[in-house]
N, CA, C and O atoms as a GROMACS GRO file, in nm:
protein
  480
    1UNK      N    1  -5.597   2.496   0.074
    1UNK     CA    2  -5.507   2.404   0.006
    1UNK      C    3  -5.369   2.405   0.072
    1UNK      O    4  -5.289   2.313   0.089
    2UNK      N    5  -5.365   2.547   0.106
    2UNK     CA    6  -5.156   2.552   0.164
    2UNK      C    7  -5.203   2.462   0.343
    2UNK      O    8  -5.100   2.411   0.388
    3UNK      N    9  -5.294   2.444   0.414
    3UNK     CA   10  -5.315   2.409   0.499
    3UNK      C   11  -5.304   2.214   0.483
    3UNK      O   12  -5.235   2.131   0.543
    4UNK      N   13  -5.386   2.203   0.394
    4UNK     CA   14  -5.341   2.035   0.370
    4UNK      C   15  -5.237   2.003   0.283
    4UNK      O   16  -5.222   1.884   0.256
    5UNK      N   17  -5.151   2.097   0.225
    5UNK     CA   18  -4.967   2.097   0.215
    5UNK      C   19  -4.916   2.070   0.320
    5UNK      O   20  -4.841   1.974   0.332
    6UNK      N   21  -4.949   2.153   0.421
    6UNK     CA   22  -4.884   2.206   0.499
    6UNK      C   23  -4.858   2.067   0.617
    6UNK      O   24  -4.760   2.052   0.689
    7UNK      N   25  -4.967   1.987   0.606
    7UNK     CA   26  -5.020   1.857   0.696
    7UNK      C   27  -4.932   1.767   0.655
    7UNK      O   28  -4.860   1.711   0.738
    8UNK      N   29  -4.922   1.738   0.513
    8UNK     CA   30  -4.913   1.639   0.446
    8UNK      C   31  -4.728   1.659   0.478
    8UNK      O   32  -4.658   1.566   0.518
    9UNK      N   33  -4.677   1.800   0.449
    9UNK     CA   34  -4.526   1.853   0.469
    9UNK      C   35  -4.500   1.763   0.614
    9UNK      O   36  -4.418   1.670   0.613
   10UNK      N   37  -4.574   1.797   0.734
   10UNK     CA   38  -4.559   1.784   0.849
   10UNK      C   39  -4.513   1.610   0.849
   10UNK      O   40  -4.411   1.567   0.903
   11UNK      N   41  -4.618   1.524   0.773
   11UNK     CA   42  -4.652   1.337   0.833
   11UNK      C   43  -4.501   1.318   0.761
   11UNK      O   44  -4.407   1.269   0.824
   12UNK      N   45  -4.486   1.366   0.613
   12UNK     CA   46  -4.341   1.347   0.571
   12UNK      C   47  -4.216   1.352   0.628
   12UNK      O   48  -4.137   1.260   0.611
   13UNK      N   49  -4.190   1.452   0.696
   13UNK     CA   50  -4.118   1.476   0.788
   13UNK      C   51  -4.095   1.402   0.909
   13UNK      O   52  -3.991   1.348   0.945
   14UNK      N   53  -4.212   1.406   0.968
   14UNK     CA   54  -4.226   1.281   1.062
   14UNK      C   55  -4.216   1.142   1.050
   14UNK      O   56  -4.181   1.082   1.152
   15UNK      N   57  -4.236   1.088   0.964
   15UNK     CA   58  -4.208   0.926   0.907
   15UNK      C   59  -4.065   0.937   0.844
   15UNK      O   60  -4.005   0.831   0.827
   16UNK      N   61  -3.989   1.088   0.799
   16UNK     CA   62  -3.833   1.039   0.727
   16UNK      C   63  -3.792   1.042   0.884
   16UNK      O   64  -3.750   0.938   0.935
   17UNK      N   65  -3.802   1.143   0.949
   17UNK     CA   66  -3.699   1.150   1.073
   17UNK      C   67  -3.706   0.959   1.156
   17UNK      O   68  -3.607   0.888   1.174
   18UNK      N   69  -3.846   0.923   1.187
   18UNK     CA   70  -3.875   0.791   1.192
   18UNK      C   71  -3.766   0.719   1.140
   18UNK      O   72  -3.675   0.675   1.211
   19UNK      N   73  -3.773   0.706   1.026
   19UNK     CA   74  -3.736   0.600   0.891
   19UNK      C   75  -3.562   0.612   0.957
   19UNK      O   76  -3.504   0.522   1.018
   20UNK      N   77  -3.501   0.759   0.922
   20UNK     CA   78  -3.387   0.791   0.996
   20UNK      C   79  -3.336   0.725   1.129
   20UNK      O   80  -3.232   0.660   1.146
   21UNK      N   81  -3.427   0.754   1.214
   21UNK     CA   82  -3.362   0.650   1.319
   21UNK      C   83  -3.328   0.506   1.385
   21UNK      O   84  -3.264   0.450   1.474
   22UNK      N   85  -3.412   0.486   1.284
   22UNK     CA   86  -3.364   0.339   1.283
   22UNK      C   87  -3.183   0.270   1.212
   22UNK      O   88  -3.108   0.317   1.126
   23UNK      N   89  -3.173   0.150   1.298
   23UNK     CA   90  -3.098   0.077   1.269
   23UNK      C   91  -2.990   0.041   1.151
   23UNK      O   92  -2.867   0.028   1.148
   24UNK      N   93  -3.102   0.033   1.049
   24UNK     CA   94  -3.070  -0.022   0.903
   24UNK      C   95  -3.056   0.093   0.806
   24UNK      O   96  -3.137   0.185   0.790
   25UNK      N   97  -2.941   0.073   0.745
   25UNK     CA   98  -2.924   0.155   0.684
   25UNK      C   99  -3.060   0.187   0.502
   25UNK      O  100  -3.077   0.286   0.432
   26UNK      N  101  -3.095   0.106   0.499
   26UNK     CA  102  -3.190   0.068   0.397
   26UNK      C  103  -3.268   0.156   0.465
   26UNK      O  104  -3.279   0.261   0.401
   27UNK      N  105  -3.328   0.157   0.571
   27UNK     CA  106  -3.432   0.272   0.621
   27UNK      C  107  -3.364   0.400   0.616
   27UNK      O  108  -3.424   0.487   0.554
   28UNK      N  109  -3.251   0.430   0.668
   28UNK     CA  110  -3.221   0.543   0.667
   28UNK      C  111  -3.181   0.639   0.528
   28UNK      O  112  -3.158   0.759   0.516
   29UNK      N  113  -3.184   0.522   0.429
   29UNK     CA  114  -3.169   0.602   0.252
   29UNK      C  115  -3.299   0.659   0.256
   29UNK      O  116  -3.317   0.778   0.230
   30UNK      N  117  -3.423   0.552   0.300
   30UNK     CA  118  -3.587   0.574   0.230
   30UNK      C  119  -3.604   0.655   0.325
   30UNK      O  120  -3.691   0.735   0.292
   31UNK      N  121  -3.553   0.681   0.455
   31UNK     CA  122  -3.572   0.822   0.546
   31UNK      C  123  -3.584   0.980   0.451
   31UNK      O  124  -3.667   1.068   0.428
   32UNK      N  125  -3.432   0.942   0.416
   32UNK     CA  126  -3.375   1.039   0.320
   32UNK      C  127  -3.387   1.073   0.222
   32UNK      O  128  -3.307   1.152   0.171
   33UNK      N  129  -3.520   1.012   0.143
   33UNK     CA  130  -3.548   1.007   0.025
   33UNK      C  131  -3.690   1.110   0.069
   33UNK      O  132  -3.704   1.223   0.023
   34UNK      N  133  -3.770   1.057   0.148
   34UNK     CA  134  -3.886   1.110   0.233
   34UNK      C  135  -3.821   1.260   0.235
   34UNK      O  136  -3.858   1.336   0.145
   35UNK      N  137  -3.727   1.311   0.332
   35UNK     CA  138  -3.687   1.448   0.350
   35UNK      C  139  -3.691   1.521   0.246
   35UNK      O  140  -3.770   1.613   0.229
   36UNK      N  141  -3.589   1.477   0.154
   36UNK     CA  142  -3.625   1.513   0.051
   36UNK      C  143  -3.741   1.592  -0.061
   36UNK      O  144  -3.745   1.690  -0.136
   37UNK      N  145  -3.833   1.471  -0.014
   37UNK     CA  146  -3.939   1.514  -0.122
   37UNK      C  147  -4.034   1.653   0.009
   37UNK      O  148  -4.090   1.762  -0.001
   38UNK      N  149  -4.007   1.580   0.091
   38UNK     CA  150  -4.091   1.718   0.197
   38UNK      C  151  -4.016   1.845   0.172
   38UNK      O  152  -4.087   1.943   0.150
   39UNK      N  153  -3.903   1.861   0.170
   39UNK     CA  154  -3.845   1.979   0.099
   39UNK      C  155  -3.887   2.026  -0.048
   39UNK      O  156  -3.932   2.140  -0.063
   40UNK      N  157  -3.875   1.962  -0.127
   40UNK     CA  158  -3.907   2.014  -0.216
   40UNK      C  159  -4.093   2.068  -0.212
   40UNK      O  160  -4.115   2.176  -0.267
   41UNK      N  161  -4.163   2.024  -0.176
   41UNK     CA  162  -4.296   2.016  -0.135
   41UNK      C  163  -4.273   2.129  -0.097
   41UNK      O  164  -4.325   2.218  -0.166
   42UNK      N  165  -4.188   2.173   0.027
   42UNK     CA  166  -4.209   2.305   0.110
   42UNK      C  167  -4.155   2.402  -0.010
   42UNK      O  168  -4.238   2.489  -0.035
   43UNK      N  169  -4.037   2.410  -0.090
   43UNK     CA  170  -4.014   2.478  -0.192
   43UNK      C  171  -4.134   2.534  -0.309
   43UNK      O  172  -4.145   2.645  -0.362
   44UNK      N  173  -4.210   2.421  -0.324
   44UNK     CA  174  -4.334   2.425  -0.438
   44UNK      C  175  -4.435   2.498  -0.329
   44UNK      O  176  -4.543   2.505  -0.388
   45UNK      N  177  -4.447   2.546  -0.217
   45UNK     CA  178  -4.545   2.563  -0.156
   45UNK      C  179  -4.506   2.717  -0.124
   45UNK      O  180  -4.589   2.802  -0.094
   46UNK      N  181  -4.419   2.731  -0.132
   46UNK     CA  182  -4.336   2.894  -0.075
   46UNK      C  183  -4.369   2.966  -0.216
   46UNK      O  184  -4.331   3.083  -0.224
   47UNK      N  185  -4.415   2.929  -0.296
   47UNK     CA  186  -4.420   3.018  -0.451
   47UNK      C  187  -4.552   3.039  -0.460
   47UNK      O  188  -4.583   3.121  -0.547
   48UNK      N  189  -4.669   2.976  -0.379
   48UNK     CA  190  -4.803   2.980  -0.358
   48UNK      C  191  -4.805   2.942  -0.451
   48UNK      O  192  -4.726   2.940  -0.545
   49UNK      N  193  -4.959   2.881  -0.424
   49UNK     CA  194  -5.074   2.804  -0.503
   49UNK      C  195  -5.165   2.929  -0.567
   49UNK      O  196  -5.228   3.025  -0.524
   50UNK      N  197  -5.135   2.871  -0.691
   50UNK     CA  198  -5.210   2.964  -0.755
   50UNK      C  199  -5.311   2.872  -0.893
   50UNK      O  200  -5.265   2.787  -0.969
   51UNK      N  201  -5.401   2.905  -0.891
   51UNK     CA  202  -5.487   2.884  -1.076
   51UNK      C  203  -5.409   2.977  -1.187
   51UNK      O  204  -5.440   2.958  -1.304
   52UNK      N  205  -5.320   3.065  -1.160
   52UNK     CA  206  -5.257   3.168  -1.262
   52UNK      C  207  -5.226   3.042  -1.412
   52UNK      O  208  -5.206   2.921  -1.418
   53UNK      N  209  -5.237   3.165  -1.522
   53UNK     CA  210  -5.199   3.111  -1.662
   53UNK      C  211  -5.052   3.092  -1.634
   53UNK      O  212  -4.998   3.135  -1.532
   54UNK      N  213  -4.981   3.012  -1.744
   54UNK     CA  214  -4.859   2.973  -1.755
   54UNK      C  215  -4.762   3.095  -1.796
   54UNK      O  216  -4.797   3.165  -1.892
   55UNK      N  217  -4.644   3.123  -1.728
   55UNK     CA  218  -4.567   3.232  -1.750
   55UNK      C  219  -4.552   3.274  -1.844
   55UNK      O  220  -4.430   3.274  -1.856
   56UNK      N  221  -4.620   3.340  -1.981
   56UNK     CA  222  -4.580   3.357  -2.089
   56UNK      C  223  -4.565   3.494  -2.132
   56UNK      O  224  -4.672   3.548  -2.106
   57UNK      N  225  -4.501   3.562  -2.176
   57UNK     CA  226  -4.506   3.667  -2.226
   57UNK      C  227  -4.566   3.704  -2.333
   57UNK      O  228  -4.490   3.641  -2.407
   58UNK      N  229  -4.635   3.751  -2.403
   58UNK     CA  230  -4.692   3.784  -2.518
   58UNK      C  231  -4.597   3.854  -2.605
   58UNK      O  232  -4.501   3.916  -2.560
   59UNK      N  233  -4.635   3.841  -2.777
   59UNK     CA  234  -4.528   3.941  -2.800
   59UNK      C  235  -4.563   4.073  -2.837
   59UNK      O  236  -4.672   4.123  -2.867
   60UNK      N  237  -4.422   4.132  -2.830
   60UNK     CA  238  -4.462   4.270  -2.811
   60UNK      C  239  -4.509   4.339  -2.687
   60UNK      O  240  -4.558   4.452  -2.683
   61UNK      N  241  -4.487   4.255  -2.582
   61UNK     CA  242  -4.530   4.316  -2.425
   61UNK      C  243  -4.352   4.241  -2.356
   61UNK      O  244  -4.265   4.167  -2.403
   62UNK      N  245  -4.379   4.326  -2.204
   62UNK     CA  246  -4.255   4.325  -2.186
   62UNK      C  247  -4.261   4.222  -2.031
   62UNK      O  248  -4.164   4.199  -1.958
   63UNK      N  249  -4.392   4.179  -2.014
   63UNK     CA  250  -4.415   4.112  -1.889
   63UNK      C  251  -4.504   3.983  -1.902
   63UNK      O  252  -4.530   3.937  -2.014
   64UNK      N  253  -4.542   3.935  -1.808
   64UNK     CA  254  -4.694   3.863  -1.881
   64UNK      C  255  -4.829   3.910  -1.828
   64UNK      O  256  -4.851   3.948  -1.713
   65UNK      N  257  -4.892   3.904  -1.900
   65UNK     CA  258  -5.007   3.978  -1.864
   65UNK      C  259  -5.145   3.906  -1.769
   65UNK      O  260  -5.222   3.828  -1.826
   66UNK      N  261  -5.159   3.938  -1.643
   66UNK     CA  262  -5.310   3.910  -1.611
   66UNK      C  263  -5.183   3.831  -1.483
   66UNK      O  264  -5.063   3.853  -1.466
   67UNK      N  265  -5.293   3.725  -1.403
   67UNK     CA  266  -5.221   3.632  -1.290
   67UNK      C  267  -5.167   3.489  -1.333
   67UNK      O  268  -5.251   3.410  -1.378
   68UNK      N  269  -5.008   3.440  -1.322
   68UNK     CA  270  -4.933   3.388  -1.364
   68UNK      C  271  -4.871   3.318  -1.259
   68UNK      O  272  -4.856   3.345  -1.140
   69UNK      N  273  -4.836   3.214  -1.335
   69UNK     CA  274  -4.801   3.088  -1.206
   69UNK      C  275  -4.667   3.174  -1.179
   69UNK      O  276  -4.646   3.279  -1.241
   70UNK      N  277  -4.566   3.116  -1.070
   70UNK     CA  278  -4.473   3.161  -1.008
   70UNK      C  279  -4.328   3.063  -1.108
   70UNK      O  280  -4.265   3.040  -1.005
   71UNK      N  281  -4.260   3.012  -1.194
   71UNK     CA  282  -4.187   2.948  -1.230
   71UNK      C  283  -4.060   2.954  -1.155
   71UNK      O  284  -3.975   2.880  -1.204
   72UNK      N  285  -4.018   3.026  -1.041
   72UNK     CA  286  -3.872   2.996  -0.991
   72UNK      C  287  -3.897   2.896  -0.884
   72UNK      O  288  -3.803   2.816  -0.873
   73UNK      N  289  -3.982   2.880  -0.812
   73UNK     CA  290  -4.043   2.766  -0.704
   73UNK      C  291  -4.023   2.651  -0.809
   73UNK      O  292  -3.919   2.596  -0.771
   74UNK      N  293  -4.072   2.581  -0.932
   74UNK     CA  294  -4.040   2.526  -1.018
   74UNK      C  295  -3.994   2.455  -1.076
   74UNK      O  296  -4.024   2.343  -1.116
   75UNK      N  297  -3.878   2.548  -1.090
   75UNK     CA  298  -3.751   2.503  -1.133
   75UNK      C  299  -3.653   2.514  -1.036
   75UNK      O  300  -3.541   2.480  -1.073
   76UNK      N  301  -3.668   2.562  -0.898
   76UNK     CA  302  -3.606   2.480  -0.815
   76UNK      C  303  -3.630   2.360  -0.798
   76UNK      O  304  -3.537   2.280  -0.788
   77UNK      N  305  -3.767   2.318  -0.788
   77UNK     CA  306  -3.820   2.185  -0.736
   77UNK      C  307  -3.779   2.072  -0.826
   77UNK      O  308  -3.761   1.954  -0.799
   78UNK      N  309  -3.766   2.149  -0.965
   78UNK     CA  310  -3.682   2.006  -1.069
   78UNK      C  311  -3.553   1.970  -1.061
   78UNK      O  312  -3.509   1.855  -1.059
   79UNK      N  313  -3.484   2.087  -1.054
   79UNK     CA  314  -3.352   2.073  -0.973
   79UNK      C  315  -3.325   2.044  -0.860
   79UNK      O  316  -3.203   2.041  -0.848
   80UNK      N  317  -3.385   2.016  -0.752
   80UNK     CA  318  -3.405   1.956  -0.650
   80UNK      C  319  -3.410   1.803  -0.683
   80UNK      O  320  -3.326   1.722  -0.645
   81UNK      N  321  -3.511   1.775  -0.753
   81UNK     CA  322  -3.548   1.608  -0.825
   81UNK      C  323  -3.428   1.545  -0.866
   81UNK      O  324  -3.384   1.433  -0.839
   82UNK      N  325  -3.385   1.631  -0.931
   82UNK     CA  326  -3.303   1.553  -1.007
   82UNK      C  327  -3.151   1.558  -0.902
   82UNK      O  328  -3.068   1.471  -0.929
   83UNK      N  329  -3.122   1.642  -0.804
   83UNK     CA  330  -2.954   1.618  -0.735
   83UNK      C  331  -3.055   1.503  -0.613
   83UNK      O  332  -3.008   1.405  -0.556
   84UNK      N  333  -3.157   1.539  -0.605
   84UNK     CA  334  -3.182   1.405  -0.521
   84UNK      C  335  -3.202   1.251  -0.559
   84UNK      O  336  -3.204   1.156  -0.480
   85UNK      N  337  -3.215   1.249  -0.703
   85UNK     CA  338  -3.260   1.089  -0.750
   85UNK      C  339  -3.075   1.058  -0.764
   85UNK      O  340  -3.046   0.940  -0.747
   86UNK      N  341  -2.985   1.130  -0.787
   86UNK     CA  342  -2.845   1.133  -0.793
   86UNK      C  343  -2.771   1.081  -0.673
   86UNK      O  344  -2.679   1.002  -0.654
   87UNK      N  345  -2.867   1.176  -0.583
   87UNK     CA  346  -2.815   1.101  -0.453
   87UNK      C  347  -2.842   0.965  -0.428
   87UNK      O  348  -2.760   0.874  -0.414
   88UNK      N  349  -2.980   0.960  -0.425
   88UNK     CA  350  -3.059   0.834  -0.378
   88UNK      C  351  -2.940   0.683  -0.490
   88UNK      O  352  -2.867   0.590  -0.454
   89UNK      N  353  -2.978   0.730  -0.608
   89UNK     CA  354  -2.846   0.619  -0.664
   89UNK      C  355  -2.697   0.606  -0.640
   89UNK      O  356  -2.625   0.520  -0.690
   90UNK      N  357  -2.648   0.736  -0.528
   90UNK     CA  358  -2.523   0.717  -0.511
   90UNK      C  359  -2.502   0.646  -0.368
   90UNK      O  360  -2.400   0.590  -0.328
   91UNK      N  361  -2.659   0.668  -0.285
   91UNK     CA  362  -2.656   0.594  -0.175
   91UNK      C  363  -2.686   0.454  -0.164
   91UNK      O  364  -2.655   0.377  -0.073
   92UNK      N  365  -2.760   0.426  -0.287
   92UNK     CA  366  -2.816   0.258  -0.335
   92UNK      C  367  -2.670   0.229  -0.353
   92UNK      O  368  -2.625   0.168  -0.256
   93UNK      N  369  -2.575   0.254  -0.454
   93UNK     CA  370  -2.439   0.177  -0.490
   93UNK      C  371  -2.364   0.145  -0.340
   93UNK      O  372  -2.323   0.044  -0.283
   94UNK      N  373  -2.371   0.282  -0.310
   94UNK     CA  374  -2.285   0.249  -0.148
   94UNK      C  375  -2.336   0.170  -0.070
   94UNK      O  376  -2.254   0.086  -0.033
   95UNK      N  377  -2.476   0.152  -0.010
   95UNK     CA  378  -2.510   0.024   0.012
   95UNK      C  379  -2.496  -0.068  -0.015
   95UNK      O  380  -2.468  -0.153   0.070
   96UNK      N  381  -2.510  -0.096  -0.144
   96UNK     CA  382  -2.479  -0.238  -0.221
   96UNK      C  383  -2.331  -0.289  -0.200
   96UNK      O  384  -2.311  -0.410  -0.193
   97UNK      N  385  -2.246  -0.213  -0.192
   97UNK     CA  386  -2.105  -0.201  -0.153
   97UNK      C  387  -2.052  -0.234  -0.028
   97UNK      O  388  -1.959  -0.310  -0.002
   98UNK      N  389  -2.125  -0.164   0.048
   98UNK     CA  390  -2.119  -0.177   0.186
   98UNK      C  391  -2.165  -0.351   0.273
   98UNK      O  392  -2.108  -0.425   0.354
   99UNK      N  393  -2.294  -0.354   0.201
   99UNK     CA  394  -2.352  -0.517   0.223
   99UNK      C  395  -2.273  -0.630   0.132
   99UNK      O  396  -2.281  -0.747   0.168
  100UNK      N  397  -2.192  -0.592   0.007
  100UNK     CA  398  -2.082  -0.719  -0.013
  100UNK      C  399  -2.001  -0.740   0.025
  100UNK      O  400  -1.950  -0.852   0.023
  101UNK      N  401  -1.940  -0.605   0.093
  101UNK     CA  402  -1.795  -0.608   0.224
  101UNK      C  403  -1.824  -0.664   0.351
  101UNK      O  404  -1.760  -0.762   0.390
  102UNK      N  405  -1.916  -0.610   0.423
  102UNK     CA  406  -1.965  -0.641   0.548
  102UNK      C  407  -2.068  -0.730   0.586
  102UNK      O  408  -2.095  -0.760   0.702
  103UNK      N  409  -2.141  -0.784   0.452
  103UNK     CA  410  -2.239  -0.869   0.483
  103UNK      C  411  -2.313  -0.834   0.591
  103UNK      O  412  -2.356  -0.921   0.667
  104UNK      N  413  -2.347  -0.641   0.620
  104UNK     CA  414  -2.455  -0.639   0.670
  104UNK      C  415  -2.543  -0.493   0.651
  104UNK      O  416  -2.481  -0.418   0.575
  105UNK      N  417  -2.646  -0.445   0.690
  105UNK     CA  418  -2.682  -0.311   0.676
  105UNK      C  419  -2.724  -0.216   0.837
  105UNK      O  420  -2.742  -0.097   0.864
  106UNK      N  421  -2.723  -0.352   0.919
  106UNK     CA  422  -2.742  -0.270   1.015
  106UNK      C  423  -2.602  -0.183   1.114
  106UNK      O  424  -2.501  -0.247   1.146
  107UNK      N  425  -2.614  -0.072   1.142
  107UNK     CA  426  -2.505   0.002   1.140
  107UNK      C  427  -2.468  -0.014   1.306
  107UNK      O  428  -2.382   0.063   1.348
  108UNK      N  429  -2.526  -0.102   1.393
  108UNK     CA  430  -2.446  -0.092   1.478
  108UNK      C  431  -2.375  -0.283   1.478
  108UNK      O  432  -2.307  -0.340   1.563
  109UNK      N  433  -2.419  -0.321   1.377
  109UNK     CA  434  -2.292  -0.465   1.323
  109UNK      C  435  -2.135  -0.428   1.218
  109UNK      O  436  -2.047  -0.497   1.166
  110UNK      N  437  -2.170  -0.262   1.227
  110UNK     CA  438  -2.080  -0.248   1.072
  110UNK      C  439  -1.957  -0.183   1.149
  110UNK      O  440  -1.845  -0.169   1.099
  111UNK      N  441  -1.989  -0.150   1.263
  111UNK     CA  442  -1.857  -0.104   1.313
  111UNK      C  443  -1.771  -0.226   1.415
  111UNK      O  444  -1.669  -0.203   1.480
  112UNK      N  445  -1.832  -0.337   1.408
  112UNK     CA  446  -1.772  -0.412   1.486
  112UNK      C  447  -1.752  -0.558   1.354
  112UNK      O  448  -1.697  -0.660   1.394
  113UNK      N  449  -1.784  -0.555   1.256
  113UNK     CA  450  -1.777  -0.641   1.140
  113UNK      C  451  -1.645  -0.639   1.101
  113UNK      O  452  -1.582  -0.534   1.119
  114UNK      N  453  -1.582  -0.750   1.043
  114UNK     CA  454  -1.462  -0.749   0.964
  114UNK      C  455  -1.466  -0.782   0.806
  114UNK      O  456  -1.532  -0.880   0.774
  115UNK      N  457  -1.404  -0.714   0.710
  115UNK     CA  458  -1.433  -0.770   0.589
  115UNK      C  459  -1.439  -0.931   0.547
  115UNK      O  460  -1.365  -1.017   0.596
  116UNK      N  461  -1.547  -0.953   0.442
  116UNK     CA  462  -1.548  -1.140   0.458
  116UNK      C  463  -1.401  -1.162   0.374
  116UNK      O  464  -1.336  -1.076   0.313
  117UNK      N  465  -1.370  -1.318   0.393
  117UNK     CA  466  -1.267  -1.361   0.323
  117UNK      C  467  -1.278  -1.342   0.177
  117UNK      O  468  -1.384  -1.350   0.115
  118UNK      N  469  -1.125  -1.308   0.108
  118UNK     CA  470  -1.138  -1.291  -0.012
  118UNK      C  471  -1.122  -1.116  -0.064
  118UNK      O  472  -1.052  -1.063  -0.150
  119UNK      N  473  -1.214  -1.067   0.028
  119UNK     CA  474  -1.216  -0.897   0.007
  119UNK      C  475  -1.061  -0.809   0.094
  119UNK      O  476  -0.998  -0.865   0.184
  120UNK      N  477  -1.036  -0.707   0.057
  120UNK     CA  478  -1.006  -0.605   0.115
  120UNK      C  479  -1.014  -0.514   0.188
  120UNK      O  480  -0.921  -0.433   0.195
   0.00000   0.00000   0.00000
């Protein structure tokens, strides 16, 4: 199973860096969105795969008993989710921003573009 993670980690990677080098900035968010999730993937994968029961402690015991999933891989990976969907909407606004000033997304028109009439 960590072997076809491990594949699947790899094509991700390879299609954001892709996505990344291109032109347009619209590719280079969904690049970055890709990295992303391959990271977190590699995070969920570093805690191993396991069938273990859910972390629970019983009461009156001071551990959990028998083989137990890993929960800090986890709850990194949700916290991961969530500063990345933060990003991804802080990079959508700036785009959107960027294409009503410059009327464009590709980044080698944006350094030679002037703001349209009307704007600042």
């Amino acid at each position: 199973m960590e072997a076809l993670l491990a594949i699947t980690i790899g094509i991700l990677v390879a299609c954001a860096v892709y996505l990344m080098l291109a032109r347009s900035v619209l590719r280079f968010i969904f690049g970055l969105i890709l990295i992303s999730n391959a990271a977190n993937l590699i995070i969920f994968a570093s805690g191993r795969l396991t069938n273990g029961a859910p972390p629970l402690i019983p009461e009156g015991a001071d551990a959990p008993v028998g083989l137990v999933a890993n929960a800090l891989p986890q709850a990194l990976v949700l916290t991961a989710i969530v500063i990345g969907f933060g990003l991804f909407a802080f990079a959508l606004i700036l785009m959107f921003r960027t294409y009503t000033t410059l009327g464009t997304l590709n980044s080698d028109d944006m350094r030679v573009a002037e703001p349209r009439e009307g704007q600042n």
